[in-house]
C-alpha positions in Angstrom: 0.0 0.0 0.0 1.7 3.6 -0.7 -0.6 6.5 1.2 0.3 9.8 -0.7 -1.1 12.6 1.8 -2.5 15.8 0.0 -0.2 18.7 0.8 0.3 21.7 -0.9 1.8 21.4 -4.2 0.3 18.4 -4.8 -2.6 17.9 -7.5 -5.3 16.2 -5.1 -7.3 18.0 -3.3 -6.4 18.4 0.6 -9.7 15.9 2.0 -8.0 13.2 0.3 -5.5 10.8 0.8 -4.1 8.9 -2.1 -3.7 5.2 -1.6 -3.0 3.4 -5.9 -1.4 -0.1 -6.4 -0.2 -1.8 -9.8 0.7 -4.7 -11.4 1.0 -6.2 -14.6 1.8 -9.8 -16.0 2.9 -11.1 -19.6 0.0 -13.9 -19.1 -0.8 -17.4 -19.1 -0.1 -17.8 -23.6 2.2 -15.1 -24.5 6.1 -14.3 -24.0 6.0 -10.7 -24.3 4.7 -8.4 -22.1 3.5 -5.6 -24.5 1.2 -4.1 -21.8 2.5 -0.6 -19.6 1.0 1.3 -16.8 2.1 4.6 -15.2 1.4 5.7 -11.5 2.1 8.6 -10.5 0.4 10.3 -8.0 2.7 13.4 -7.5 1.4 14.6 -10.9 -2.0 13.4 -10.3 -1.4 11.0 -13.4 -2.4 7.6 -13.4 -2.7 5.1 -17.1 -2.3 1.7 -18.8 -1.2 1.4 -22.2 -1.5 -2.1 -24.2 0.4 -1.9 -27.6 0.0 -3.5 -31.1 1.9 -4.4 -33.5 3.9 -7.9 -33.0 7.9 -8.5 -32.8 8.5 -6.2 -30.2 6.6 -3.1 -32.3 3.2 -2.9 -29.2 6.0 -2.6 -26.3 7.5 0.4 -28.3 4.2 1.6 -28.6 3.4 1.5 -24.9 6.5 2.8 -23.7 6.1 5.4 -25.6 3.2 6.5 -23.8 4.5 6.1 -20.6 7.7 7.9 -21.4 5.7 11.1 -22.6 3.7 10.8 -19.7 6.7 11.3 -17.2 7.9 14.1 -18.9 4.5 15.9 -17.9 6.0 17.8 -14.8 3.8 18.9 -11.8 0.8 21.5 -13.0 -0.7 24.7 -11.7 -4.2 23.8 -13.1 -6.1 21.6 -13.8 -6.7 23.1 -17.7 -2.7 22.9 -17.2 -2.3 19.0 -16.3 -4.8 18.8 -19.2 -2.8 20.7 -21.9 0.7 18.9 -20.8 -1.1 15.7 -20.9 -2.8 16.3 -24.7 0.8 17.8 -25.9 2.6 14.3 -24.5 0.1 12.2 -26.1 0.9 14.3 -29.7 4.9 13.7 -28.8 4.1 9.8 -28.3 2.0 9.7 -31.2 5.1 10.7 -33.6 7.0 8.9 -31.7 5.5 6.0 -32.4 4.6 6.9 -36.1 8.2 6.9 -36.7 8.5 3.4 -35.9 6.0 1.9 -38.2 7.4 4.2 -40.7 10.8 2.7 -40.3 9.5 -1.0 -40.0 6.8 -0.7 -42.8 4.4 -2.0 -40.2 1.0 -0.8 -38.7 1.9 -0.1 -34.4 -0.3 1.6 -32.0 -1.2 1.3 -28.6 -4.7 1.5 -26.3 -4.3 4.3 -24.1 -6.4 4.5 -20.8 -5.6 7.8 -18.6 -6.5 8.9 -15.3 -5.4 12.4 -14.3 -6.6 14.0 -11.1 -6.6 17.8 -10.2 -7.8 19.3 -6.8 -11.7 17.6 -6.5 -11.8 16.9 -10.4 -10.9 14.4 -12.7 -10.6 13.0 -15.9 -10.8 9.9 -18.3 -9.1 10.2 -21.6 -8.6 7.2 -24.1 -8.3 5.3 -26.7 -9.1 1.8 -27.6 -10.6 -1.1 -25.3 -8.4 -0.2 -22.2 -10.7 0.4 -19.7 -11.0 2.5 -16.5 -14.1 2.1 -13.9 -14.9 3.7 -10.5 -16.9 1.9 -8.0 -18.2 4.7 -5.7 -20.5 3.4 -2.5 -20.4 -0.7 -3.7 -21.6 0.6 -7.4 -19.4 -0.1 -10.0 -19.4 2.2 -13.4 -17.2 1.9 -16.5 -16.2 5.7 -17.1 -14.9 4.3 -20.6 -16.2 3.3 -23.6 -14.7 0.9 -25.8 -13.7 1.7 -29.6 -14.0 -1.7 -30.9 -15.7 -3.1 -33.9 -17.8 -5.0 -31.7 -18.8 -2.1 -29.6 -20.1 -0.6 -32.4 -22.1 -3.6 -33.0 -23.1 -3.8 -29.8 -24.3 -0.2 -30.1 -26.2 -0.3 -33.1 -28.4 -3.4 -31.6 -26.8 -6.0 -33.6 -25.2 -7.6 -31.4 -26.3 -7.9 -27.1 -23.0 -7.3 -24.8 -23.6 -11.4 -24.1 -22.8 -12.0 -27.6 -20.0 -9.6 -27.7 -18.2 -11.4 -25.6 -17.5 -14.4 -27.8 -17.5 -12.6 -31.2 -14.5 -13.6 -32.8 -13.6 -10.4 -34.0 -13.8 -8.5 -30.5 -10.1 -7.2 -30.0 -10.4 -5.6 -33.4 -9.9 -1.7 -32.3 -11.2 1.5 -34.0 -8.7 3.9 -32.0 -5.4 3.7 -31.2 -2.5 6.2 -30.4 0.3 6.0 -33.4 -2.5 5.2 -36.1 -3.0 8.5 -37.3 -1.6 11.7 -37.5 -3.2 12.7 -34.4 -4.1 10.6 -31.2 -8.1 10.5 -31.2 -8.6 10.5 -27.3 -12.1 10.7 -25.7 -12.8 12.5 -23.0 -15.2 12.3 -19.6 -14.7 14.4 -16.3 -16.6 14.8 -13.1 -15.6 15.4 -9.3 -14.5 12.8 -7.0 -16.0 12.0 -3.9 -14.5 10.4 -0.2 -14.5 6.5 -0.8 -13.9 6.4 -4.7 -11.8 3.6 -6.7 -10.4 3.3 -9.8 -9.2 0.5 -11.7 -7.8 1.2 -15.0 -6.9 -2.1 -17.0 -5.9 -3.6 -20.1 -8.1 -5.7 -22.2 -6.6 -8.4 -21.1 -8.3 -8.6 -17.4 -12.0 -7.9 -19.0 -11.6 -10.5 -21.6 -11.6 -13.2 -18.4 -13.2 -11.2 -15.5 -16.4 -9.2 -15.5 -17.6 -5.8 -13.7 -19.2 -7.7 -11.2 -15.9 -9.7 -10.2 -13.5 -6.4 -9.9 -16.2 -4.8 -8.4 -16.1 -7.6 -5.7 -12.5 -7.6 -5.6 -11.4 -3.6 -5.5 -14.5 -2.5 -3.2 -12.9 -1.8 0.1 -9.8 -3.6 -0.7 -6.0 -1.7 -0.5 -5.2 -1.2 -3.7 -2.2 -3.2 -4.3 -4.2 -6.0 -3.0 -6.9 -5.5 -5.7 -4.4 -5.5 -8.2 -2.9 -8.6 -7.4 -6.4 -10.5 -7.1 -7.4 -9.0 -10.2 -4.7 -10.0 -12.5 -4.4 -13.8 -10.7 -8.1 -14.4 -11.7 -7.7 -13.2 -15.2 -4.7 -15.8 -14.7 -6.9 -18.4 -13.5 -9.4 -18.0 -16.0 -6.9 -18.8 -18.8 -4.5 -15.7 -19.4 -5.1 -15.8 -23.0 -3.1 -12.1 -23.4 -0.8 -9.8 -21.3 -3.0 -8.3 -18.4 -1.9 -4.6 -16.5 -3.8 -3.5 -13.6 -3.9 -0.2 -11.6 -5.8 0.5 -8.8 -6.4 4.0 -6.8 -8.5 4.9 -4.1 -9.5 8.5 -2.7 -10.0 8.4 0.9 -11.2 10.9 3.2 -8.2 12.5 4.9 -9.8 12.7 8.2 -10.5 8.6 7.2 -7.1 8.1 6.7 -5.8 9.6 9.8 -8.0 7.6 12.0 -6.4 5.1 10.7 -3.1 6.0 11.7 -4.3 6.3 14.9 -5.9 3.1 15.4 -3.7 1.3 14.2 -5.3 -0.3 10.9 
């Protein structure tokens, strides 16, 4: 468990205590580990990245991301975290561009970003990487996927049951390093005392559904979460790389009592 306490200079508002876990695994069927994630709660920046391309093209990808992403620097707003962060994704972007130019292949990477400012936050994405908050047992994906089959599912054609074992589901419709710009959706809102978020690659949902990490992050520690999370998707075959990242926003007065008790 790592507690980050809100003090000035910090992006997270002072009621809250910052308590975020991660892991990731190669899984149970592949050898490389193409999936990323990035925690780091000084900057109020929190993602998982899961690149594409095969021999060794997706981990570029990924690394990519993460790489711009610690170059963001501590902000003075939250329009500021917001500007850094969109200008990072453009510098990845190229980045990664530049590779598939040079190998003459298609690489890209899924992009799921949590950044945190004062009370508010922010999802940005791109691609079926997910991030969901569970707020008071409820558990919400904030994310929407841009998949083929999403689209399907949208339009009626398909119900999310079938989605699940359409064979074409991993097929995705965004992707940083595809284009000449990142296409990144957006969602914000304002946090509350008591949220989680776990932010994931594809390769956890493909094995475990909201109700399961619901029923393992809700009033878990976060590193805890994380490491249930990724041994179930384990357990239920492992059939790609799976990254997990896990933060909670507790109540700083919360927090203290624990201290002082103990807990």
């Amino acid at each position: 468990m790592t507690d980050v306490p809100s003090l000035p200079g910090l992006p997270v508002a002072p009621r809250f205590v910052v308590r975020h876990g991660s892991l990731t695994h190669v899984g149970a069927v592949r050898t490389l580990n193409e999936d990323r994630c990035f925690v780091a709660p000084e900057l109020g920046v929190y993602a998982v990245a899961d690149g594409m391309g095969g021999h060794a093209a997706g981990d570029i990808a990924s690394t990519a991301v993460v790489q711009a992403l610690a170059s963001i620097g501590p902000a003075v707003t939250a329009k500021d975290l917001l500007a850094r962060l969109e200008d990072r994704m453009l510098q990845a972007n190229a980045a990664i561009r530049a590779v598939a130019e040079a190998r003459g292949q298609l690489v890209g990477t899924t992009v799921a970003i949590l950044i945190v400012f004062g009370s508010d936050f922010a999802c940005l994405w791109a691609g079926d990487s997910r991030i969901y908050r569970i707020r008071d047992g409820a558990i919400a994906q904030l994310t929407h996927d841009h998949t083929e089959v999403q689209i399907l599912v949208d339009s009626g054609a398909l119900t999310p049951q079938e989605a699940r074992d359409w064979p074409r589901r991993n097929v995705i419709t965004r992707a940083v390093g595809v284009r000449p710009e990142p296409e990144l959706e957006l969602v914000h809102c304002v946090l509350e005392p008591g949220d989680t978020f776990v932010i994931c690659s594809d390769g956890l949902t493909t094995h475990v559904e909201d109700a399961a990490i619901r029923d393992c992050a809700y009033g878990a520690e976060p590193q805890a979460a994380c490491e249930a999370l990724v041994g179930l998707a384990l357990e239920r075959g492992g059939s790609d790389n799976v990254t997990v990242v896990a933060v909670r926003f507790d109540a700083a007065s919360d927090a203290a009592t624990e201290r002082e008790i103990g807990a």
